[in-house]
C-alpha positions as CSV (number, residue, x, y, z in Angstrom):
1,X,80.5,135.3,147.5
2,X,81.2,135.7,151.3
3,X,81.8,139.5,150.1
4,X,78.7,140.1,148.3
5,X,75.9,138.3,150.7
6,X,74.8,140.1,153.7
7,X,76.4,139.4,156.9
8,X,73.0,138.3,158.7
9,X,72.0,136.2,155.9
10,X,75.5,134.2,156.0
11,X,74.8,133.3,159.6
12,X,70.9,132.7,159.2
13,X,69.6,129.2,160.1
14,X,67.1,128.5,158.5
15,X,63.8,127.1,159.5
16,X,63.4,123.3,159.3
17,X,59.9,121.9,158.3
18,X,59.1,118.3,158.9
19,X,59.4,117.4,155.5
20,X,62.5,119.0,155.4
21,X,64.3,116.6,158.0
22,X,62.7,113.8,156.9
23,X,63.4,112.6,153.5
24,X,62.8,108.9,153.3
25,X,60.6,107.1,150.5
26,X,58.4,104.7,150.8
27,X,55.2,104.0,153.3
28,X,55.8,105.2,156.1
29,X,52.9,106.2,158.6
30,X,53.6,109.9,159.0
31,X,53.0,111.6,162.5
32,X,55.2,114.7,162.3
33,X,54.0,117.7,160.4
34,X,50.4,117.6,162.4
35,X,48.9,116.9,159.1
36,X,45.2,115.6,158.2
37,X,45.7,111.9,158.0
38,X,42.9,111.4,155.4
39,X,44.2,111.5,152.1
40,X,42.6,113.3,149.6
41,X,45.3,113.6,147.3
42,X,46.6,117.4,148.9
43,X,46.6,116.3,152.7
44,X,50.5,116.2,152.9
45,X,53.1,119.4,153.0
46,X,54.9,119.2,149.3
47,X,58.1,118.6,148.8
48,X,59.8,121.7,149.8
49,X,62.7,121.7,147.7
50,X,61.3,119.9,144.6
51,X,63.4,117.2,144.2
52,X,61.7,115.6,141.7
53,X,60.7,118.3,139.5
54,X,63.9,119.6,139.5
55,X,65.2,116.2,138.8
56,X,62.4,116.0,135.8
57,X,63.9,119.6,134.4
58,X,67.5,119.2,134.9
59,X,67.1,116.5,132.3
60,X,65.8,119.0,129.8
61,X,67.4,121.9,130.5
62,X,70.5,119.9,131.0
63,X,71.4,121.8,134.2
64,X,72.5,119.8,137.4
65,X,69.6,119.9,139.9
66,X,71.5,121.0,142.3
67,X,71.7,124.3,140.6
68,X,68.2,124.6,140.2
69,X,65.6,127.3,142.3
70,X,62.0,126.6,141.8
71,X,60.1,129.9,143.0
72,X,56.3,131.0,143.0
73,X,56.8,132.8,140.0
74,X,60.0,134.2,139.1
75,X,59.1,137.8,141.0
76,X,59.5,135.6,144.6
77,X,63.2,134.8,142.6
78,X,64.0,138.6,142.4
79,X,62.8,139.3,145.6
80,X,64.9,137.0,147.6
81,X,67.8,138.3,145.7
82,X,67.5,141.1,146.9
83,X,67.2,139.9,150.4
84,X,70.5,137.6,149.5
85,X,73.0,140.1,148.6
86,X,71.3,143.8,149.5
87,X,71.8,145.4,152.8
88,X,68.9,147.4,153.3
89,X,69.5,151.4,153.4
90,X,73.2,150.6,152.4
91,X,73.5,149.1,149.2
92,X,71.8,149.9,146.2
93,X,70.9,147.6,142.6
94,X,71.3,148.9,138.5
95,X,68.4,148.5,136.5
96,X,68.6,149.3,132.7
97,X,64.7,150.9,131.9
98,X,63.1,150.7,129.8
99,X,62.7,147.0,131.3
100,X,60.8,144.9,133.7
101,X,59.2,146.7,136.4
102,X,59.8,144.5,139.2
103,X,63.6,144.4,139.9
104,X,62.5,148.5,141.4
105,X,59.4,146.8,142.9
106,X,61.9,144.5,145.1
107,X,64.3,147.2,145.7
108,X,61.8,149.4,147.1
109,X,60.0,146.9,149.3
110,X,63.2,145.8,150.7
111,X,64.9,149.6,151.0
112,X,67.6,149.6,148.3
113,X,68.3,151.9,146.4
114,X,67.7,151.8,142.4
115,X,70.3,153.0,140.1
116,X,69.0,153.5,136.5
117,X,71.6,153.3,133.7
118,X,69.1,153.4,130.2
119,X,70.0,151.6,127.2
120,X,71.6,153.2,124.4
121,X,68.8,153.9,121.4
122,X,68.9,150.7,120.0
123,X,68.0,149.2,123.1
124,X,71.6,147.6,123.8
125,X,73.2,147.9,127.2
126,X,75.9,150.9,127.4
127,X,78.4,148.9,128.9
128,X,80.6,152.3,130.2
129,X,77.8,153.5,131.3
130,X,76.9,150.8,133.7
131,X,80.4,149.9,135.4
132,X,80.6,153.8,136.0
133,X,77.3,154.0,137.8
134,X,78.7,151.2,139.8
135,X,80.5,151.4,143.0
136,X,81.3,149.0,146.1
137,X,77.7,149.1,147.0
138,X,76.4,147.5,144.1
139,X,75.4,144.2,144.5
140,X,73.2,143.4,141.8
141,X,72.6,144.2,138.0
142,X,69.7,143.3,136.3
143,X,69.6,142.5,132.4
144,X,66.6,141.1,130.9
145,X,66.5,139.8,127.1
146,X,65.0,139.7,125.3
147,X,63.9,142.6,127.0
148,X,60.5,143.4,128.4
149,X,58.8,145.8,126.8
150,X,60.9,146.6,124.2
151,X,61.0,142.7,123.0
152,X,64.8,142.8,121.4
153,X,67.8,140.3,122.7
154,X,70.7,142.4,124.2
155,X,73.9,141.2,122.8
156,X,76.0,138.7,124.3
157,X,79.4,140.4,124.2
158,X,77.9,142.7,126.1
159,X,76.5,140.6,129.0
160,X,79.4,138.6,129.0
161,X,81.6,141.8,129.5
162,X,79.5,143.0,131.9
163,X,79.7,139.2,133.5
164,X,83.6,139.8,133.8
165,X,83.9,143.5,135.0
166,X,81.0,144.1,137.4
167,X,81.9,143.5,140.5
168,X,78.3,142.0,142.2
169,X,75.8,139.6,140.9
170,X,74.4,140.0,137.4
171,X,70.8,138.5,137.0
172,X,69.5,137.6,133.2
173,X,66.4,137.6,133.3
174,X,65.0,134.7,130.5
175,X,61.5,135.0,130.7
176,X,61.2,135.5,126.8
177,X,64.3,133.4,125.7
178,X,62.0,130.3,124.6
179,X,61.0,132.9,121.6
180,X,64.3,133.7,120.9
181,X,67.2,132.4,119.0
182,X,69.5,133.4,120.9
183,X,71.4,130.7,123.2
184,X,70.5,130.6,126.8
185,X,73.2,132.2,129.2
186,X,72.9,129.0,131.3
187,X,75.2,127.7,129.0
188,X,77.8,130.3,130.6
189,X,76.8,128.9,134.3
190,X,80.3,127.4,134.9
191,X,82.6,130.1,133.6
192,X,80.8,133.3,135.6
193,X,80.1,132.5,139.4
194,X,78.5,135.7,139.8
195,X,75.8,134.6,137.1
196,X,71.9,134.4,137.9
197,X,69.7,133.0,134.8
198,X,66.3,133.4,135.5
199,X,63.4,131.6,133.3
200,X,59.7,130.9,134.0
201,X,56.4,128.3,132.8
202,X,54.4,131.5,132.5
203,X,55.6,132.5,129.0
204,X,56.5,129.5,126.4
205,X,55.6,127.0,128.5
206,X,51.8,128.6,128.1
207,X,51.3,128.2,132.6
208,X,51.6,131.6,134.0
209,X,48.3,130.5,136.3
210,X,50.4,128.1,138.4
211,X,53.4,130.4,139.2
212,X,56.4,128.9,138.8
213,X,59.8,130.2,138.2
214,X,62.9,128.9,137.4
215,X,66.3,130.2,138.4
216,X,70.0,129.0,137.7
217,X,73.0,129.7,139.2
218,X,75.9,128.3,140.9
219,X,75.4,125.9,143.6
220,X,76.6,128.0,146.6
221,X,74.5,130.8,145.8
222,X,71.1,128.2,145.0
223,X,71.7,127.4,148.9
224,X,71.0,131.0,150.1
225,X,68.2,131.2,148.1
226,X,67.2,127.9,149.8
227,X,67.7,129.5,152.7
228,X,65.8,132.2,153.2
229,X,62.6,131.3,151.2
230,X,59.5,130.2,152.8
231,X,59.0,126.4,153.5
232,X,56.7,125.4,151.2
233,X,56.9,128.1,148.6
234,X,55.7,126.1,145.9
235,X,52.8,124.3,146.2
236,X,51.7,120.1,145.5
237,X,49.5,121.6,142.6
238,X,52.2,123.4,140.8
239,X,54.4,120.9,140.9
240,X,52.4,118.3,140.3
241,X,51.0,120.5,136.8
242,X,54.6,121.6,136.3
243,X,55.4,117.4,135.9
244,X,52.7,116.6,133.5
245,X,53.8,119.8,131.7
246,X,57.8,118.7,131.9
247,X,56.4,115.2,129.7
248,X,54.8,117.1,127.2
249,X,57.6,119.9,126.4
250,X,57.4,118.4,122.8
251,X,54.2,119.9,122.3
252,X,55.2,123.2,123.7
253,X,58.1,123.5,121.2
254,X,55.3,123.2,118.7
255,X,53.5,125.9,120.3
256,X,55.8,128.2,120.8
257,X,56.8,127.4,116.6
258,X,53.0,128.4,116.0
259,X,53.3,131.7,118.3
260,X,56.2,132.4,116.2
261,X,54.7,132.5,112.5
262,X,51.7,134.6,114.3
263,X,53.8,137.3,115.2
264,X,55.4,137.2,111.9
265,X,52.4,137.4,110.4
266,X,50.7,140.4,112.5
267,X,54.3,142.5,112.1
268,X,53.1,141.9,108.3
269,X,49.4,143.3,108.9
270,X,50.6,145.8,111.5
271,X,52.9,147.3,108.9
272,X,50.1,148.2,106.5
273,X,48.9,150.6,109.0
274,X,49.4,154.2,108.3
275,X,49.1,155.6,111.5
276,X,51.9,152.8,112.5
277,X,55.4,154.4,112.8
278,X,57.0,151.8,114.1
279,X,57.3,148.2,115.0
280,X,60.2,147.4,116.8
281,X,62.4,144.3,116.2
282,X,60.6,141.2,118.7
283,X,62.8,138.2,120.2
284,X,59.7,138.0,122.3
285,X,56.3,136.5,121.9
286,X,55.1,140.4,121.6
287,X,55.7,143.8,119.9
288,X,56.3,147.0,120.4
289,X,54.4,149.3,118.5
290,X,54.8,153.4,118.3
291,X,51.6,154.5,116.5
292,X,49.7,158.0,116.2
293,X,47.3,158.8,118.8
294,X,48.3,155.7,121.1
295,X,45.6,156.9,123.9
296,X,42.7,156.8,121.8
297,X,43.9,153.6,119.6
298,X,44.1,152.2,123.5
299,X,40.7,153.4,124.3
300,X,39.2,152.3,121.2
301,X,40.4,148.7,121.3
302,X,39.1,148.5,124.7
303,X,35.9,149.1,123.3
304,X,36.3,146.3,121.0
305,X,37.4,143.9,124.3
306,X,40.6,143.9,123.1
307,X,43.4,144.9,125.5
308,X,47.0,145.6,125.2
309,X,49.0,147.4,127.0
310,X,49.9,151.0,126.8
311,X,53.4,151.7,127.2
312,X,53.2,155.3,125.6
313,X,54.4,157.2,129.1
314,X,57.5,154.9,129.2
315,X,60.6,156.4,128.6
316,X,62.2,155.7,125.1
317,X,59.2,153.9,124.7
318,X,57.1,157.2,123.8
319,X,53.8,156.9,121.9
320,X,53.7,153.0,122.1
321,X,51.8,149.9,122.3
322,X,52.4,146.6,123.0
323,X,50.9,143.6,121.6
324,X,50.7,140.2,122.7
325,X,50.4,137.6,119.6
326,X,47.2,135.7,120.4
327,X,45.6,133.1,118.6
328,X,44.9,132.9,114.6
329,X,41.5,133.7,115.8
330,X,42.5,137.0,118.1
331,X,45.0,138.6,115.9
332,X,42.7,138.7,112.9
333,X,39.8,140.2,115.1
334,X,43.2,142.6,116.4
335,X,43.1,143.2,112.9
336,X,39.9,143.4,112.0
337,X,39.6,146.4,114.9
338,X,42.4,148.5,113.8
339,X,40.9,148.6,110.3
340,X,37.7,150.0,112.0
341,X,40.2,152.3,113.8
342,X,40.8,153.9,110.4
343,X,37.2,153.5,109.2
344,X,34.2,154.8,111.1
345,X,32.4,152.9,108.7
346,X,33.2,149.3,107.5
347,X,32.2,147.2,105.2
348,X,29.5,144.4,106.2
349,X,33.0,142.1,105.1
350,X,35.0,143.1,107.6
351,X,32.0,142.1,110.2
352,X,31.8,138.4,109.7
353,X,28.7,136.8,111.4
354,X,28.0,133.8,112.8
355,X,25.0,132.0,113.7
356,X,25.0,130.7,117.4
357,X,24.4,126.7,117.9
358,X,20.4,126.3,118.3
359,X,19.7,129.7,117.6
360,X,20.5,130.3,113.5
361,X,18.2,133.4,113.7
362,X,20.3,135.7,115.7
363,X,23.8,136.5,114.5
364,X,26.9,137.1,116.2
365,X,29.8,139.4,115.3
366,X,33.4,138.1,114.7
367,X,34.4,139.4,118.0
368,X,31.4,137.9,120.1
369,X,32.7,134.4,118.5
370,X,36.2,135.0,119.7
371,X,34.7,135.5,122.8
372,X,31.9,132.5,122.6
373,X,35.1,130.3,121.6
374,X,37.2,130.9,124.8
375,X,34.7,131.4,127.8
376,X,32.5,128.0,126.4
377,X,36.1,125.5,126.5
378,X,36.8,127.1,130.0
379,X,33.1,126.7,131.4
380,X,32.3,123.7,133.8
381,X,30.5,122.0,136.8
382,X,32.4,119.9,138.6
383,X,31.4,118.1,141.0
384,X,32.8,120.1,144.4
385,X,34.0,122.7,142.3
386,X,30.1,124.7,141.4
387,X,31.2,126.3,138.1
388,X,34.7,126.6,137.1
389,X,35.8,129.0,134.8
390,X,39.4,128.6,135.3
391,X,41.2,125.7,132.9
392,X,43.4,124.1,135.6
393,X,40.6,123.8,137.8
394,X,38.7,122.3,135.3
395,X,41.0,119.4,134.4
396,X,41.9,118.7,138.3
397,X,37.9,118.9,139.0
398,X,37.4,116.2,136.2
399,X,40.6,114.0,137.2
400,X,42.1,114.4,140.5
401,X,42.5,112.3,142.5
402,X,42.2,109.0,140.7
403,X,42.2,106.7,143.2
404,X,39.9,103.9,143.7
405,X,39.1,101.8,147.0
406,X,37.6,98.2,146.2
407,X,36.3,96.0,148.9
408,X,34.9,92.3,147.7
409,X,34.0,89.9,149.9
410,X,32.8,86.3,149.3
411,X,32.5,83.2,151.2
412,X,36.3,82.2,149.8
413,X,37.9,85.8,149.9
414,X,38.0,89.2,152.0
415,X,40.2,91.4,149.9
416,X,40.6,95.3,150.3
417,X,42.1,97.6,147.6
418,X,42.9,101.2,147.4
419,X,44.8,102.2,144.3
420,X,46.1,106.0,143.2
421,X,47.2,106.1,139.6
422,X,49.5,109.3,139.9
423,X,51.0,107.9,142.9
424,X,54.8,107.1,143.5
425,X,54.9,103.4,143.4
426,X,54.8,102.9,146.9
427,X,53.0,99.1,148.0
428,X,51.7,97.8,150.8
429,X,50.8,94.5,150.0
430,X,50.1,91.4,151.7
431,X,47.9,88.1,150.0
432,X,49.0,85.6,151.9
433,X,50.9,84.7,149.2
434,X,54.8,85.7,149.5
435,X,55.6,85.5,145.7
436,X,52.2,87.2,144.9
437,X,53.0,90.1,147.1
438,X,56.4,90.7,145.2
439,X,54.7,90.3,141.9
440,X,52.1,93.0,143.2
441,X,55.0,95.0,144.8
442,X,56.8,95.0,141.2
443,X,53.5,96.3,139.3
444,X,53.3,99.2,141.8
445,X,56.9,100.2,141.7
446,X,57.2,100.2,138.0
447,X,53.9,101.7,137.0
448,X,54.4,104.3,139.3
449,X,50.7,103.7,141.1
450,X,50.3,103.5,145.0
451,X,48.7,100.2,145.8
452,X,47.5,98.5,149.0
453,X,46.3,95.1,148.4
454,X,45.3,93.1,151.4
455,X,43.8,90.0,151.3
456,X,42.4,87.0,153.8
457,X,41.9,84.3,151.6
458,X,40.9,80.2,152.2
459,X,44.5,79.4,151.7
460,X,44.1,76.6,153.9
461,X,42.1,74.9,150.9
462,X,44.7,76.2,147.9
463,X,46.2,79.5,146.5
464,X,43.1,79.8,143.2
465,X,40.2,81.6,144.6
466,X,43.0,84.5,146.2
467,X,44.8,84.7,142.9
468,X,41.9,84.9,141.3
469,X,39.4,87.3,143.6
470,X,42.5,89.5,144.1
471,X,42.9,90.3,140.2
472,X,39.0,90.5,140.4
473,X,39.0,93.0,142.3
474,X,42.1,95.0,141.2
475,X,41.1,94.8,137.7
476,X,37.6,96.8,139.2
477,X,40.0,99.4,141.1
478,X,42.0,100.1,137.7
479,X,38.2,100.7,136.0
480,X,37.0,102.8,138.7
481,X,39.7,105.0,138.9
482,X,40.5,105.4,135.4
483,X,37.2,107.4,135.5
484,X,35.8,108.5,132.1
485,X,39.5,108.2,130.5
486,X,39.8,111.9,129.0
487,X,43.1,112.4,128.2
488,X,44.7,109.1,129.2
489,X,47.3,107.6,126.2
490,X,44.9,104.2,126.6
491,X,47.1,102.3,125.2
492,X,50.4,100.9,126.4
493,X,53.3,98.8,124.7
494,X,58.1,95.3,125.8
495,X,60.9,94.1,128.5
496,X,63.8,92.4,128.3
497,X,65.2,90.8,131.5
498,X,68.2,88.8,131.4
499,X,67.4,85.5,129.3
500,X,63.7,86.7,128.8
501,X,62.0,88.3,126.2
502,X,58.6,90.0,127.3
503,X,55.8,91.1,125.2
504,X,52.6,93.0,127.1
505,X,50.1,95.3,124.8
506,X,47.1,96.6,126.8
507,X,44.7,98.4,125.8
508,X,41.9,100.5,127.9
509,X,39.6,100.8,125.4
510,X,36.6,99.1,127.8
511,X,36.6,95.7,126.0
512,X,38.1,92.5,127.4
513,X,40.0,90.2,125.5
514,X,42.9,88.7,126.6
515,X,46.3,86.7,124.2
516,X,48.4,84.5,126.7
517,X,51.6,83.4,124.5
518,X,53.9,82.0,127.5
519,X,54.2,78.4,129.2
520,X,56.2,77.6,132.9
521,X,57.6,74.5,133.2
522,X,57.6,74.5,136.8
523,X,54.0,74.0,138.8
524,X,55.3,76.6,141.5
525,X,57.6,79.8,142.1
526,X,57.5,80.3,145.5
527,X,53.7,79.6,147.1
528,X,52.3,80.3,143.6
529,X,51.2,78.0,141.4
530,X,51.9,78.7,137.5
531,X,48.9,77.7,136.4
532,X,46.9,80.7,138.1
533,X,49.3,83.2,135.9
534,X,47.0,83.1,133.4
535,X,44.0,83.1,135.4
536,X,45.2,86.3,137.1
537,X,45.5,88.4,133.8
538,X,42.5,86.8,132.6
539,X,40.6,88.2,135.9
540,X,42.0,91.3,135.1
541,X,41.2,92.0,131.9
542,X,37.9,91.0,132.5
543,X,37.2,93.3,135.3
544,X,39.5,96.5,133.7
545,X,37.5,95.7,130.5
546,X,41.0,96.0,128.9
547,X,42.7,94.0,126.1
548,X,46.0,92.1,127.4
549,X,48.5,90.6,124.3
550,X,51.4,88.7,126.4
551,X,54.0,86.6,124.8
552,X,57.2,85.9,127.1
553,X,59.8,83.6,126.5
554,X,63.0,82.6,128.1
555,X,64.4,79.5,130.3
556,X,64.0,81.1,133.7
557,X,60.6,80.5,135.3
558,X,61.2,83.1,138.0
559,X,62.5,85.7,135.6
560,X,59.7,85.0,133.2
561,X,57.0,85.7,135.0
562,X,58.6,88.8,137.0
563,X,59.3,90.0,133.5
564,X,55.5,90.0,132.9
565,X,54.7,91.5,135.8
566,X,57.1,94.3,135.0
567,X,56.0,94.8,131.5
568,X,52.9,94.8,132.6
569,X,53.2,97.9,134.9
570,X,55.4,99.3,132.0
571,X,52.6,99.2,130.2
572,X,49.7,100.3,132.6
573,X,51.8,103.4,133.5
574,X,51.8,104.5,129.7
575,X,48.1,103.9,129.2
576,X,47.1,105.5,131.8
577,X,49.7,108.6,131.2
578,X,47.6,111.8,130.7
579,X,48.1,114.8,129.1
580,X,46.8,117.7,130.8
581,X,46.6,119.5,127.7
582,X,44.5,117.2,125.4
583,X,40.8,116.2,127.4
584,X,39.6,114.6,124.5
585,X,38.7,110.9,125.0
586,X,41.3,108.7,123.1
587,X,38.8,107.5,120.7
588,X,36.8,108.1,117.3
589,X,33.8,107.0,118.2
590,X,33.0,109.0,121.2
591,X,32.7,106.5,124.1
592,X,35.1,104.3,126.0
């Protein structure tokens, strides 16, 4: 590696942000970065090397973090790349066309030169070819598969013999491989040092609005890419989306399954065509489609709002198109157009109509309700926002930040609450009330919530009206910041800790009720009685407006009821647990 990266870039220092020397968790009062001290959810600097998220995705990709890149999208990735191991006006990269457009993009910015070895006709790698174009100024070789635009996997004797006779870097390039069936060359990260797999969310993963790439290598060359990247290249949004994304890759699978049959079944209706040629074989969620008269089939489509992308000009690519698989609902008006195409007439049946809501006189073509379908999910005014027509937007103008602040004060009590659900379980809690502060400190931590809790309460009398105001009043916090509860789980399920066995269902559904299955033999743990247990979960389930089902048993007192504290969170931080995906309130009936 000391051979391949340039000279300057080996002795770089790079720049050091505050939140780059400072790594600590937990609350600390931060002074350093000259940051807006008022938090609105995005008033601090991100992490800048994604610890978490790359903690999240190591798990499912099953890659060490440490040999994990997070870019804004994968073309920052290929750019620094270049900057890594190119000397500019001296050393030159091997593309394979027809493929991405970008690795020249990078070249050119950064003054390298672009060697162009073409695949063989059936789009496989000429392996000869390659090494010969190659000389000691090569640094970097670019594969992509499957392979943008022609859509086909290259073979993986091939890249692996390329892997073990070229003499720079070779990048693959992933983008598509969650379509494909063929395995992921990360799986070759420890046997080829000179290996770069890069991947993206913007394809499977359905988030190429939050630009975020993914790129794998060893760990010595992860740490030049750390090194000459900007500071904060990826921002708190991304990687907060990115996280909420990471928990639901279940339902992505499912997706990308359903993208799957689609393209299968448009390859069947494409092939009916006549004035299709051919379709060529797809590892990608696309094909490749060489058709007669590719400019005016372009043209007319447009005129139907339908766009593709014409790759007719592209060499081996000669008199094609390529199309995206879209919805059910897209690829049958796709359809639908192309038999116009070959009909300058067609049949009223082949113009479904619709009736618009409200307005049953006036019909509407197949392809306006396409149309009416997608812009009328996407359309909203949120509050801040004026009208959002963008989907992230949307779901951060409805729910972020959910955070509550709560100040009650009676004759007994002054207590002050602030609560963020989609916090990091830090606390800051102080009642009075040593044991209650732990039991606080324990539902923050493992609920995952930021909570500030501090009271002044007539202690001096006994501990029942601060017990009992404080769950008050953090019972409140939970409803306020819970919000209209689109998208939350609602409902949240057990803990075992040493001798105890702990039961805690909740359920946000906006009615309080609460079962209390668990008796203390003692009349104190620390400064807190035992009796006001019961009192405090009562409180709060009457100010959440949440059922509460807790059973414990076990022989230690102080284990028992830090069991139920812990459940407790446990359960909180899987009701409240939203999927970004779904904004449908968790009920039948309409109203929480």
């Amino acid at each position: 590696m000391q051979h391949l990266v340039r000279p300057n870039i080996l002795k770089l220092k790079p720049y050091s942000s505050a939140r780059s020397e400072f790594k600590g968790e937990g609350n600390f009062i931060l002074l350093d970065a000259n940051e807006n001290p008022y938090n609105n959810g995005l008033n601090r600097y991100p992490d800048p090397l994604q610890l978490k998220l790359k903690k999240r995705l190591s798990g499912i990709k099953n890659i060490p973090a440490e040999q994990i890149f997070l870019s804004n999208g994968s073309d920052e990735a290929i750019g620094l790349i270049t900057t890594v191991f190119c000397e500019p006006g001296q050393d030159n990269i091997i593309i394979l066309p027809p493929t991405f457009g970008m690795y020249r993009v990078a070249a050119d910015v950064a003054n390298v030169e672009v060697r162009e070895v073409s695949l063989m006709p059936d789009f496989q790698p000429n392996v000869e070819a390659i090494l010969a174009a190659a000389d000691d100024h090569s640094k970097v070789l670019y594969v992509c598969t499957p392979n943008n635009p022609t859509g086909n996997s290259m073979q993986a004797e091939r890249i692996r013999e390329l892997l073990e006779k070229f003499k720079g870097i070779v990048v693959v390039d992933e983008a598509y491989i969650d379509f494909s069936e063929q395995e992921s060359c990360t799986n070759w990260l420890d046997k080829f040092p000179n290996l770069i797999v890069t991947q993206t969310f913007s394809k499977g993963w359905g988030m190429a609005g939050v630009r975020l790439g993914m790129t794998f290598a060893n760990e010595e060359i992860i740490d030049y890419l750390n090194k000459v990247k900007m500071p904060y290249n990826v921002n708190e949004l991304t990687q907060w989306i990115a996280m909420q994304a990471l928990e639901n890759h279940t339902e992505v699978q499912a997706r990308i399954q359903t993208i799957l049959q689609e393209r299968k079944k448009l390859e069947a209706a494409l092939s009916q065509f006549s004035f299709v040629k051919k379709i060529f074989p797809s590892d990608a969620n696309f094909l490749l489609v060489q058709v007669e008269k590719p400019r005016e089939l372009y043209d007319f489509l447009i005129e139907k709002k339908v766009i593709v992308r014409n790759r007719a000009n592209v060499p081996m690519c000669e008199g094609s198109l390529r199309f995206s698989v879209g919805t059910e609902a897209e690829n049958e008006w796709l359809v639908r157009c192309l038999e116009a195409f070959t009909s300058p007439r067609p049949s009223p049946s082949k113009e479904r109509e619709f009736a618009l809501s409200g307005d049953s006189a006036k019909p509407v073509s197949f392809e306006e309700e396409v149309l009416r379908s997608e812009t009328d999910s996407l359309s909203l005014k949120g509050e801040g926002w004026g009208e959002v027509d963008n989907p992230i937007l949307k779901f951060l103008s409805q729910s972020t930040p959910r955070t509550a602040t709560v100040q009650r004060t009676t004759k007994e009590t002054d207590i002050n609450i602030h609560l963020n659900l989609d916090g990091t379980g830090t606390s800051d809690n102080h009642t009075g009330i040593g044991f209650f502060d732990h039991m606080l400190d324990q539902l923050a931590r493992h609920s995952g919530v930021d909570l500030r809790v501090h009271v002044k309460g007539d202690l001096h009398i006994d501990e029942h009206h601060t017990i009992e105001d404080t769950a008050l009043a953090l019972g409140e916090a939970y409803a306020q910041a819970l919000g209209d509860k689109r998208g939350i789980e609602r409902y949240g399920f057990c803990l075992p800790m040493d001798d105890c066995l702990v039961q805690v269902a909740l359920d946000f559904g906006g009615r309080p009720w609460l079962v209390w299955e668990a008796e203390f033999k003692r009349e104190m743990i620390g400064q807190m009685p035992t009796e006001m247990f019961i009192h405090f979960f009562k409180s709060f389930s009457d100010a959440a407006k949440c059922n509460l089902n807790i059973k414990a048993e076990g022989t230690n007192e102080h284990h028992k009821i830090e069991g139920i504290f812990k459940a407790f969170a446990k359960a909180i931080k899987m009701a409240v647990r939203r999927d970004f995906m779904n904004r449908q309130l968790p009920t039948t009936k309409g109203v929480l």
